[in-house]
C-alpha positions as CSV (number, residue, x, y, z in Angstrom):
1,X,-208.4,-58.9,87.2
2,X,-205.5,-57.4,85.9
3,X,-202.2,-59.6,85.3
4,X,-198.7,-58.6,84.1
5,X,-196.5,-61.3,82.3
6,X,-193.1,-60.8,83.2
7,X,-192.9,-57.1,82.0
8,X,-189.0,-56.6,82.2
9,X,-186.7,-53.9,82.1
10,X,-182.6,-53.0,82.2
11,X,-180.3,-50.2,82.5
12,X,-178.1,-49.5,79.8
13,X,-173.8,-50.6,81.0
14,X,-173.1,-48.0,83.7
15,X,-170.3,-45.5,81.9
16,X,-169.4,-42.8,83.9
17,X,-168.9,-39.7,81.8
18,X,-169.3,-37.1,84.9
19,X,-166.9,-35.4,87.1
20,X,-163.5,-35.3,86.8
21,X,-163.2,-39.2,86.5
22,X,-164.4,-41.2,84.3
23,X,-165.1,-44.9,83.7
24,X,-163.2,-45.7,79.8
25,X,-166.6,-47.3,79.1
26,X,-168.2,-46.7,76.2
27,X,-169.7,-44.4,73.6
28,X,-174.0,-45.0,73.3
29,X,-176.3,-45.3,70.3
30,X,-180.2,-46.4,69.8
31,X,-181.0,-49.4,68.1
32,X,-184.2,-51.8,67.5
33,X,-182.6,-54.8,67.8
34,X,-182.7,-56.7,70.9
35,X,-181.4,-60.1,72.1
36,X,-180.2,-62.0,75.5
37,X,-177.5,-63.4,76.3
38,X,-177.0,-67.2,77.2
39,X,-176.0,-68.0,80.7
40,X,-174.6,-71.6,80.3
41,X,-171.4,-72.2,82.3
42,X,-168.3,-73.2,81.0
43,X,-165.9,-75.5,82.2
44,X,-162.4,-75.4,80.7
45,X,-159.8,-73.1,80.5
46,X,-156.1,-72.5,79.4
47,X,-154.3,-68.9,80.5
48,X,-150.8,-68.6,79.4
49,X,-149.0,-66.9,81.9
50,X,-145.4,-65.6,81.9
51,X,-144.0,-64.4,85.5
52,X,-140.8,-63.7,84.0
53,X,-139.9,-59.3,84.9
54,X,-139.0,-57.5,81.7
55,X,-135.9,-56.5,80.6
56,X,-134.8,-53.2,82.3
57,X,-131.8,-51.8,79.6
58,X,-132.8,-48.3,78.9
59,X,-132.9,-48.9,75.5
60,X,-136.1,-47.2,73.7
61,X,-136.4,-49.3,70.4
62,X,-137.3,-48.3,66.7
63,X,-140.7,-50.3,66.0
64,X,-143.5,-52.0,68.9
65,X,-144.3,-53.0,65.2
66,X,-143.5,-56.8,66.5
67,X,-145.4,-56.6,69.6
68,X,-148.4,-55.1,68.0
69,X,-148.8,-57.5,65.4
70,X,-148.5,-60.4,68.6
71,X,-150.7,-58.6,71.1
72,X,-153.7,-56.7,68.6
73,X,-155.4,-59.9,67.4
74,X,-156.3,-60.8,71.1
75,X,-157.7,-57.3,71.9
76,X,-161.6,-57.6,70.9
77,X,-164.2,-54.8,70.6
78,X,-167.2,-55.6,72.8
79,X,-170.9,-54.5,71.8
80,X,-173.4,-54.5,74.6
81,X,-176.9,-54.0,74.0
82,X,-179.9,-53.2,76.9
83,X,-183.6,-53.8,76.5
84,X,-186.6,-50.9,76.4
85,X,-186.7,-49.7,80.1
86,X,-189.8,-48.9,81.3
87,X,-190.0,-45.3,83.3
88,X,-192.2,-44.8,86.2
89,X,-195.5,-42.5,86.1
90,X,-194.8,-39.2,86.9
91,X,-194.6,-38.1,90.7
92,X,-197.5,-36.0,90.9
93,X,-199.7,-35.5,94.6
94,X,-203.1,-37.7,94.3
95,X,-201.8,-39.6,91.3
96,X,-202.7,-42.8,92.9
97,X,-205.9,-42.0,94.2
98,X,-208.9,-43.4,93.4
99,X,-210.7,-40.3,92.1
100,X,-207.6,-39.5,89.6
101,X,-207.5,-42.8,88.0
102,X,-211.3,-42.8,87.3
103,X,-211.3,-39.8,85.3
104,X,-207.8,-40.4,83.6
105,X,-207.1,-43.8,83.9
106,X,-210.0,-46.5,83.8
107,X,-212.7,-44.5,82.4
108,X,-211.0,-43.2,79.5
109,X,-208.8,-46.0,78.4
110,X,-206.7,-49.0,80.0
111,X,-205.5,-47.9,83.4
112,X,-202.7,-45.6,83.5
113,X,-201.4,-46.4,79.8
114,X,-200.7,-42.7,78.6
115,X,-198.5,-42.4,81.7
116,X,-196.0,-44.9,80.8
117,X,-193.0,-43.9,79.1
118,X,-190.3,-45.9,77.5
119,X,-186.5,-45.6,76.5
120,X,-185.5,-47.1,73.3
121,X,-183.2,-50.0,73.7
122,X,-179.5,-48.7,73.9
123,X,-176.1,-50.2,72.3
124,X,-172.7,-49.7,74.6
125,X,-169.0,-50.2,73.3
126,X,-165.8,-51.2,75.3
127,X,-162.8,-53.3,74.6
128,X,-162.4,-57.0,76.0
129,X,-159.4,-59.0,75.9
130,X,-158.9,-62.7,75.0
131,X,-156.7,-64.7,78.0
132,X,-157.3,-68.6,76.5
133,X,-157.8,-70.1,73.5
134,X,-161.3,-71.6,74.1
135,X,-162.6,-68.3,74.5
136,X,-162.3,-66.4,78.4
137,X,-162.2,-63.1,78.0
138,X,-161.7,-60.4,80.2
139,X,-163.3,-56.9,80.4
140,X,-164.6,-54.3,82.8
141,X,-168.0,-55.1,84.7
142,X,-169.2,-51.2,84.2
143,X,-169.2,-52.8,80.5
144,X,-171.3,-55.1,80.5
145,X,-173.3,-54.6,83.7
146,X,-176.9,-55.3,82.9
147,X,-176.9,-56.0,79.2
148,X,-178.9,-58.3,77.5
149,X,-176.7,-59.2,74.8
150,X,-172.9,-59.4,75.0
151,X,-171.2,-59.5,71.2
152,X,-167.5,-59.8,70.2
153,X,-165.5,-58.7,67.5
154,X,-162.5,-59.9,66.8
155,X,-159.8,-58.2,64.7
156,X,-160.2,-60.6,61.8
157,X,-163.6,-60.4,61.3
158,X,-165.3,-63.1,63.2
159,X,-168.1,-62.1,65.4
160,X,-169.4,-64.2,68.4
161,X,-172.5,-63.6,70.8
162,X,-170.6,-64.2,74.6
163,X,-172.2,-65.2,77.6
164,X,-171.7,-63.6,81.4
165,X,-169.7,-66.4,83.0
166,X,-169.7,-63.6,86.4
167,X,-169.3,-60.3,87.2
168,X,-167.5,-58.1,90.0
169,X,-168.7,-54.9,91.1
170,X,-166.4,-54.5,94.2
171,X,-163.2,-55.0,92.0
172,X,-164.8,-53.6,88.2
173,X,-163.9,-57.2,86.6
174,X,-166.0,-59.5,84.6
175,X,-165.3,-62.3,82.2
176,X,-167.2,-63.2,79.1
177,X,-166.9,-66.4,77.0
178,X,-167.4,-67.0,73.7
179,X,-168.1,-70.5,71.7
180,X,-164.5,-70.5,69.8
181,X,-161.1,-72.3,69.7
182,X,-157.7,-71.7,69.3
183,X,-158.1,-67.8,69.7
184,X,-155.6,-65.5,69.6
185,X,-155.1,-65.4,73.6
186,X,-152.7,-62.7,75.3
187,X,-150.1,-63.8,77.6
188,X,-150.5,-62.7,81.2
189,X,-147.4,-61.2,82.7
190,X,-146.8,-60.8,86.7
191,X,-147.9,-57.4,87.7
192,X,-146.0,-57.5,90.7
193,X,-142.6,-57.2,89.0
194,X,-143.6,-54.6,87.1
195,X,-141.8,-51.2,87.9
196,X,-142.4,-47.3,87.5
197,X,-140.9,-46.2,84.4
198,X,-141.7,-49.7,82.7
199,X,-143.1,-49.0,78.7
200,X,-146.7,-49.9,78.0
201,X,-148.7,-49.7,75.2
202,X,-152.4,-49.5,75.6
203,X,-155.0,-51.2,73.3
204,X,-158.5,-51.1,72.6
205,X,-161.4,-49.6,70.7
206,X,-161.9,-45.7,71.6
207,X,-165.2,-43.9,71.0
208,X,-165.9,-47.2,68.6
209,X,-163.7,-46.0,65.8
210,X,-161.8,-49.0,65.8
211,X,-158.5,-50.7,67.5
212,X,-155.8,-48.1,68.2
213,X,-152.7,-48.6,69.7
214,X,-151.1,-46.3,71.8
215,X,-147.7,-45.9,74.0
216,X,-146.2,-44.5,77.3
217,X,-145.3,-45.6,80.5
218,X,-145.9,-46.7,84.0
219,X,-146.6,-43.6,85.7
220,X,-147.2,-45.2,89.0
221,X,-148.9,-48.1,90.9
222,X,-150.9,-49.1,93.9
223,X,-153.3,-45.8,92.8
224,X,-157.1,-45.6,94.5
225,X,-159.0,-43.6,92.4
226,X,-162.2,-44.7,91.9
227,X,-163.7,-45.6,95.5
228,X,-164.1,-49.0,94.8
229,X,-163.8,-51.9,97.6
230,X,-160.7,-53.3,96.0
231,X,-158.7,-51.4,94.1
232,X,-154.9,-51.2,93.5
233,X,-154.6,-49.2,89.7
234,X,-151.8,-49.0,87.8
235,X,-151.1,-45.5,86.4
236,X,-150.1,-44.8,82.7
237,X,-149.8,-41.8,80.4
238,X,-150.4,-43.8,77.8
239,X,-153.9,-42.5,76.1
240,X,-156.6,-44.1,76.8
241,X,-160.3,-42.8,76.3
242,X,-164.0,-44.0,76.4
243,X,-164.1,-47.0,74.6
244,X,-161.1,-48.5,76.0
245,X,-162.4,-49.8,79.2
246,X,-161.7,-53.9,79.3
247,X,-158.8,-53.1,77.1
248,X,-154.9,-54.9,77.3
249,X,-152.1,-52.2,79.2
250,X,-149.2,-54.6,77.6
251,X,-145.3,-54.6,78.5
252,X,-143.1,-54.2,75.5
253,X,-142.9,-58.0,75.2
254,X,-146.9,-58.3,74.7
255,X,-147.6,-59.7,78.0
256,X,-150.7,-58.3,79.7
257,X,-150.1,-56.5,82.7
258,X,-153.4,-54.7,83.2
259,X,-156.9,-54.0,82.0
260,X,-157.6,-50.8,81.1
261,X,-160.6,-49.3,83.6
262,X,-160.6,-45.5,83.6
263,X,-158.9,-41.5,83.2
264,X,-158.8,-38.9,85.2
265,X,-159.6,-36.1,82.9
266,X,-161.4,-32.4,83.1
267,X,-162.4,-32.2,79.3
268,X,-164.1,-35.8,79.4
269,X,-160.8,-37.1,77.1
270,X,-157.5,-38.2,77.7
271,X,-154.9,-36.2,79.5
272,X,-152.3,-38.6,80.4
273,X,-153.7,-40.0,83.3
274,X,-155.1,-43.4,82.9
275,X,-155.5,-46.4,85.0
276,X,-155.5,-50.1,84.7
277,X,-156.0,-53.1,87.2
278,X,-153.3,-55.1,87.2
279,X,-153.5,-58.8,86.3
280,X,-152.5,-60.5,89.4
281,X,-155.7,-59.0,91.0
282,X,-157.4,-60.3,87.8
283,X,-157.0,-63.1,88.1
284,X,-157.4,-63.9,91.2
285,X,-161.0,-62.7,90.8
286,X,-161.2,-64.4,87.0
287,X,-160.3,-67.6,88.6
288,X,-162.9,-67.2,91.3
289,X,-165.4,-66.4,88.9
290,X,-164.8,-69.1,86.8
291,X,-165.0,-71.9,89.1
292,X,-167.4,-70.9,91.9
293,X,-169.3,-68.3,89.9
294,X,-168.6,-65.6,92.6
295,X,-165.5,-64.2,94.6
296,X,-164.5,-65.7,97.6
297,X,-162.6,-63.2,99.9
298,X,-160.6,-64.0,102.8
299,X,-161.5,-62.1,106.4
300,X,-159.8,-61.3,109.4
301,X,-162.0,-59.9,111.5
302,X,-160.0,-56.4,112.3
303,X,-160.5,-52.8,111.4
304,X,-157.1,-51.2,110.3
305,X,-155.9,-47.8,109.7
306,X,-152.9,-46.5,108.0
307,X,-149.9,-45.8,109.9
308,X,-149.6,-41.8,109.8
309,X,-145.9,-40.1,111.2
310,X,-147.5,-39.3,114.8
311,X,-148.8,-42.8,114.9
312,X,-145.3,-44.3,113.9
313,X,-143.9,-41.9,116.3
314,X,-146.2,-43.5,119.0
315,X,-145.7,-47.0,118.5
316,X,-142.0,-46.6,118.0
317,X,-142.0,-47.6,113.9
318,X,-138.8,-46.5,111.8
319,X,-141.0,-45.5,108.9
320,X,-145.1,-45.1,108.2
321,X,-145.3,-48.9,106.9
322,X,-147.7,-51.3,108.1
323,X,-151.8,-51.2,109.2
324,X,-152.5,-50.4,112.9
325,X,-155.1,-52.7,113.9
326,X,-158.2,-50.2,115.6
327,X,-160.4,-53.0,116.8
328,X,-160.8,-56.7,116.3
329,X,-164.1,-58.4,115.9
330,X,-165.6,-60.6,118.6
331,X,-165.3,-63.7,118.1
332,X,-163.1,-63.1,114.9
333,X,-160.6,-64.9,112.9
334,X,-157.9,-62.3,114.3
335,X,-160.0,-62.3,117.8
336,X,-159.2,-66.3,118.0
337,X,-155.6,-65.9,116.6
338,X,-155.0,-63.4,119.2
339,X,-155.1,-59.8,117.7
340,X,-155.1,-57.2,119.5
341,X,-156.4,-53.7,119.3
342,X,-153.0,-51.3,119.0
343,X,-151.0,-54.1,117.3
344,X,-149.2,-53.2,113.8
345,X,-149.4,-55.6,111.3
346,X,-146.2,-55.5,109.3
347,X,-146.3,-58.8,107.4
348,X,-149.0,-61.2,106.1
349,X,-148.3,-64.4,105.2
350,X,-144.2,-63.2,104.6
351,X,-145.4,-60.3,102.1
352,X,-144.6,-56.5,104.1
353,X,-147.8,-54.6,104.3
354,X,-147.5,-51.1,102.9
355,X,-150.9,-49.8,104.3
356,X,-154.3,-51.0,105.2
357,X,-155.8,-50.6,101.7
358,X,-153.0,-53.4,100.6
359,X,-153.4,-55.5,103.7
360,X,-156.9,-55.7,102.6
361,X,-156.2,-56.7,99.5
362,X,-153.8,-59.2,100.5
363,X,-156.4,-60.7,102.9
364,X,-158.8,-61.0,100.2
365,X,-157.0,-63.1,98.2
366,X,-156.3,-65.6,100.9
367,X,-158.1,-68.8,100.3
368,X,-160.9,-68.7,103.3
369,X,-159.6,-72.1,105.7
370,X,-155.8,-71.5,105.0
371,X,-153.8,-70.7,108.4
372,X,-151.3,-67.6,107.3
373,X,-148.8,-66.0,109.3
374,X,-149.2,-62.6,110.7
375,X,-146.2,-60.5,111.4
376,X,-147.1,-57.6,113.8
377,X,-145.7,-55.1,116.1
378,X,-146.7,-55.2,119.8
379,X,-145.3,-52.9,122.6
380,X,-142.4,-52.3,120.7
381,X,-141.5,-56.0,119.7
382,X,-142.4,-58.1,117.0
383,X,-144.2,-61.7,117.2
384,X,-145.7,-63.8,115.1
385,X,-149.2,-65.1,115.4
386,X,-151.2,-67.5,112.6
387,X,-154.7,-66.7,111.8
388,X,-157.1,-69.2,109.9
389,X,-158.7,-66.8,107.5
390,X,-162.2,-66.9,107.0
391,X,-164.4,-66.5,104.3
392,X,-165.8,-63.0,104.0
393,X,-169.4,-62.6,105.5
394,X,-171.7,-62.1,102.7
395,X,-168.7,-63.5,99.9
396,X,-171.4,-65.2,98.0
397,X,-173.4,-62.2,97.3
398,X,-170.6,-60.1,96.2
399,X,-170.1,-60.6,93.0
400,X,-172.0,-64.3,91.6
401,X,-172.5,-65.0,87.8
402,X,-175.0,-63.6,86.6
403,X,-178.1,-64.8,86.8
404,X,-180.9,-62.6,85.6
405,X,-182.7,-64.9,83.7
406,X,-182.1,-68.6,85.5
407,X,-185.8,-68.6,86.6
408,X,-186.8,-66.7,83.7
409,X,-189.4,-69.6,82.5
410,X,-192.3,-67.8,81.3
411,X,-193.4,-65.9,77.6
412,X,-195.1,-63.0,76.5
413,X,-192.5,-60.6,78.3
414,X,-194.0,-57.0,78.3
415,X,-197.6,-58.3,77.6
416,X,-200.4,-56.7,80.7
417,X,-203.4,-58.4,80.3
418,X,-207.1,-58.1,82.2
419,X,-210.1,-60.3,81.8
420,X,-212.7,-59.0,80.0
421,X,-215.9,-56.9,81.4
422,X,-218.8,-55.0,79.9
423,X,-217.0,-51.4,79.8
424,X,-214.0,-53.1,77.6
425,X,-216.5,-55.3,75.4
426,X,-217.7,-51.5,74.7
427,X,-215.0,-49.7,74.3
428,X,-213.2,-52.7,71.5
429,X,-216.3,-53.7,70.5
430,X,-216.3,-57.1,71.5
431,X,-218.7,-59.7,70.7
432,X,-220.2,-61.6,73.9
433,X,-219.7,-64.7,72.3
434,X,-215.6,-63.9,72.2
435,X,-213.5,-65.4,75.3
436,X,-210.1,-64.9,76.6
437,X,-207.9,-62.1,78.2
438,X,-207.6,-58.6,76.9
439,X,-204.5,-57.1,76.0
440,X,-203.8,-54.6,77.5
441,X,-200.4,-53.1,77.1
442,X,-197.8,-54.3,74.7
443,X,-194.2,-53.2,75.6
444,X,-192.5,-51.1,72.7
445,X,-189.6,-53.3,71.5
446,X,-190.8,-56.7,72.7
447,X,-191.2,-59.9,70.6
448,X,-194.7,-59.6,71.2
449,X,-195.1,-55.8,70.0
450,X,-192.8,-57.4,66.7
451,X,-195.4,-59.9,66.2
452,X,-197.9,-57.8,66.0
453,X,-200.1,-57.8,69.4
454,X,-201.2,-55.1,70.6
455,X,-203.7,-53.3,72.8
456,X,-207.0,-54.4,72.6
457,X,-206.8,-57.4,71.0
458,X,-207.9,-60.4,73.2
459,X,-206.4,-64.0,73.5
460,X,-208.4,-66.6,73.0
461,X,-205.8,-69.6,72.8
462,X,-201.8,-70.0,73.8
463,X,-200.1,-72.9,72.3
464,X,-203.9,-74.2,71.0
465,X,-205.3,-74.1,74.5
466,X,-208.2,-71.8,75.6
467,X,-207.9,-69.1,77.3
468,X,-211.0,-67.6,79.8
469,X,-209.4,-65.0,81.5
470,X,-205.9,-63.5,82.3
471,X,-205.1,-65.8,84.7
472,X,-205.5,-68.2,82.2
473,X,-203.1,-66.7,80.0
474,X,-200.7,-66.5,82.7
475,X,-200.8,-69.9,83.7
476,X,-200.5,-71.1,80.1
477,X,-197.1,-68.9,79.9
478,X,-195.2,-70.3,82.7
479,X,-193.1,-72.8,82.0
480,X,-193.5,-73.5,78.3
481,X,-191.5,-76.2,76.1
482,X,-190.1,-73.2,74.5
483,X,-189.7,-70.0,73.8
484,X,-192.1,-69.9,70.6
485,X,-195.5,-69.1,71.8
486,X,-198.5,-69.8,69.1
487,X,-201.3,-67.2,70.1
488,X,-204.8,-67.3,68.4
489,X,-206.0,-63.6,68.5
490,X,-209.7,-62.0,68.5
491,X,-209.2,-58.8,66.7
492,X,-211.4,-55.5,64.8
493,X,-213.9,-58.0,63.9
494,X,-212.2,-61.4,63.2
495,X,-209.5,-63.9,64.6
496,X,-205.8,-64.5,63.6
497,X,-202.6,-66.4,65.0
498,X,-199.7,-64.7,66.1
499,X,-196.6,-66.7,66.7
500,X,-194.4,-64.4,69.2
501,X,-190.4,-65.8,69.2
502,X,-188.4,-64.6,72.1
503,X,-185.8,-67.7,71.7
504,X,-183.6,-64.5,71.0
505,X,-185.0,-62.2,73.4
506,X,-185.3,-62.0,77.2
């Protein structure tokens, strides 16, 4: 038989670099060094926040020198690193067929082996920043999406390895811990008060080159750019490039009123349109991640459109705000409440709705069980009506910790292995009297290929036990004590032990 033990592979931190806009992920090099990250969960936390609105005097000081010198130590540079991905045999007609494989695969050599290919393992840099002292930190998720190791640098010196506490697709937010106290956290601001006009200053680590600084202001806010499920950007034409995404937008007192996500740009570099998700949205989702792991999103139950000048014209509204409810789900939260197809919501829970895309957001941030009042528009008068909010269908798979990994129990990752039969004793030579499994395939990169093993070299004891076969040798990696595995090795003629390590590796 032929076995596999736990052959993995990742993708490399999605950084979008095409089209017109662009993720401000993070610039990519090759490396040989490969490690996981943990994925314990954490349980404290301490987030300053300061709701206060800044200062609005028209007054453009001499120096941010003062708010640099505050704000910069909290601003870390985040290294990811992905494993060696393992690419799929070519698509040619007949490939699989039995015929094919006989004269290219089994019969000269171990099946399919020269049509494997292999990417090297990749690094990936982006910015993070620090919001409490015993280590939370919050970057993009197109950051550190599916990386194996997560490392921080902070701007005096100290390096940690973080783990995932959770990750948000539907929002780009993820938070990161490290093992550390009394950091250098930044103070969260209320991005609500914030106003167009407002100075920012932008922070993080461009194109890897180290922290830069730069200045502008709000350009505009509540901006949809990148087609994500929740999204509400603030806009800056303060420079930001690749390498800032995760990175502190600031207010010129230091408090963090955004993280930086992504440009619109033609050349693939800054041109003064930048964007940044604004803290009240990330927290909302840090929190969430934090305690439960995932995002919990409130439902209604309606589909909504925005309110367009011949619609506001048809149900008799002074201006074009508000979401005009198209349908209502059966059997709904709104359905129970009393919703009705045609009614304009104006208000939820006492906050005016600008549009459907901010109703939506507004309803996901309600706590699913909590009845809110709805303000809407119905045949020309207004009522209210309260609606329990649910929890949204499918919440928990939206955006959990992550746990690639958990159930990650077994050894020898990337190691194939087949029992042994006259054609292989042949071709390696292999005395009768030898018993175990054959290796055959040793993923480039892996502990095991470190450590020596390679193809055709047969185990004939894991961890001091014999081994008869590969399903031997699979059994005997499943579920070990740890992650050292001792390997005594039949190979050219004699036999060795191999100890393979992957305490640091996936």
């Amino acid at each position: 038989m032929n076995a596999t033990m736990k052959l993995w592979s990742s993708r490399l931190p999605a950084v979008g670099l095409g089209g017109a806009l662009l993720l401000a992920g993070a610039t990519v090099a090759f490396t040989a060094k490969n490690e996981s990250k943990d994925q314990d969960k954490p349980t404290s936390r301490t987030t300053t926040v300061d709701e206060r609105p800044i200062a609005r005097d028209g007054k453009w000081g001499n120096s941010f020198a003062p708010v640099v010198k505050k704000v910069t130590p909290g601003v870390v540079k985040v290294v990811t690193t992905s494993k060696v991905k393992q690419m799929s045999a070519p698509d040619m007609p007949g490939f699989d067929s039995p015929f094919f494989r006989r004269f290219f695969g089994d019969e000269f050599g171990l099946p399919n082996r020269q049509y494997r290919s292999y990417t090297p393992p990749q690094k990936g840099q982006g910015s993070g920043v620090i919001v409490s002292k015993d280590g939370y930190i919050l970057t993009n998720n197109h950051v550190v999406d599916n990386a194996d190791e997560v490392k921080i640098f902070l701007q005096d010196g100290r390096e940690f390895t973080a783990k995932v506490i959770g990750k948000d697709p539907k929002s780009d937010l993820a938070v990161v811990k490290v093992d550390a106290q009394d950091l250098p956290a930044v103070t969260l601001a209320d991005s609500d008060k914030i106003e167009v006009g407002d100075v920012v200053l932008a922070i993080g680590n461009p194109f890897g080159i180290g922290q830069t600084v730069t200045t502008g202001i709000i350009s505009a806010m509540g901006r949809a750019t990148l087609g994500l499920d929740y999204e509400d950007f603030i806009q800056t034409d303060a420079a930001i490039n690749p390498g800032n995404s995760g990175g502190a937008l600031v207010d010129a007192e230091g408090r963090l009123i955004g993280i930086n996500t992504a440009i619109l740009s033609r050349s693939g570099g800054n041109q003064g349109i930048g964007f940044a998700i604004p803290t009240n949205l990330a927290r909302d989702v840090m929190d969430s991640l934090i305690q439960d792991g995932k995002v919990t999103r409130g439902y209604l139950g309606v589909l909504i459109q925005d309110v367009t000048p011949m619609l506001a014209k048809e149900f008799k509204l002074k201006d074009h705000q508000g979401a005009l409810v198209g349908d209502v789900v059966p059997k709904g939260p709104a359905d129970k409440a009393g919703l009705k197809s045609g009614d304009v919501i104006l208000e939820f829970n006492g906050k005016p709705v600008a549009d459907s895309r901010h109703l939506k957001l507004d309803v996901a941030r309600a706590k699913p069980g909590a009845t809110l009042p709805v303000l809407v528009l119905r045949d020309g008068s207004r009522q209210t009506i309260k609606v329990t909010v649910k929890e949204l269908p499918g919440a928990e798979q939206l955006a959990k910790a992550d746990s690639q990994g958990a159930h990650d129990t077994d050894t020898l990752h990337g190691v194939a292995v087949s029992d042994l039969d006259a054609r292989t004793r042949r071709e390696f030579r292999i005395p009768e009297q030898v018993k175990g499994a054959l290796v055959t395939d040793v993923e480039p990169g892996s502990p095991a290929a470190e450590a020596g093993l390679k193809p055709g070299d047969v185990i004939v004891e894991i961890n001091r036990q014999s081994v008869r076969g590969a399903e031997d040798a699979v059994r005997l990696t499943e579920n070990p004590q740890d992650r050292t595995t001792l390997l005594k090795i039949w190979s050219q003629g004699g036999s060795r032990f191999v100890v393979v390590d992957e305490s640091k590796a996936g």
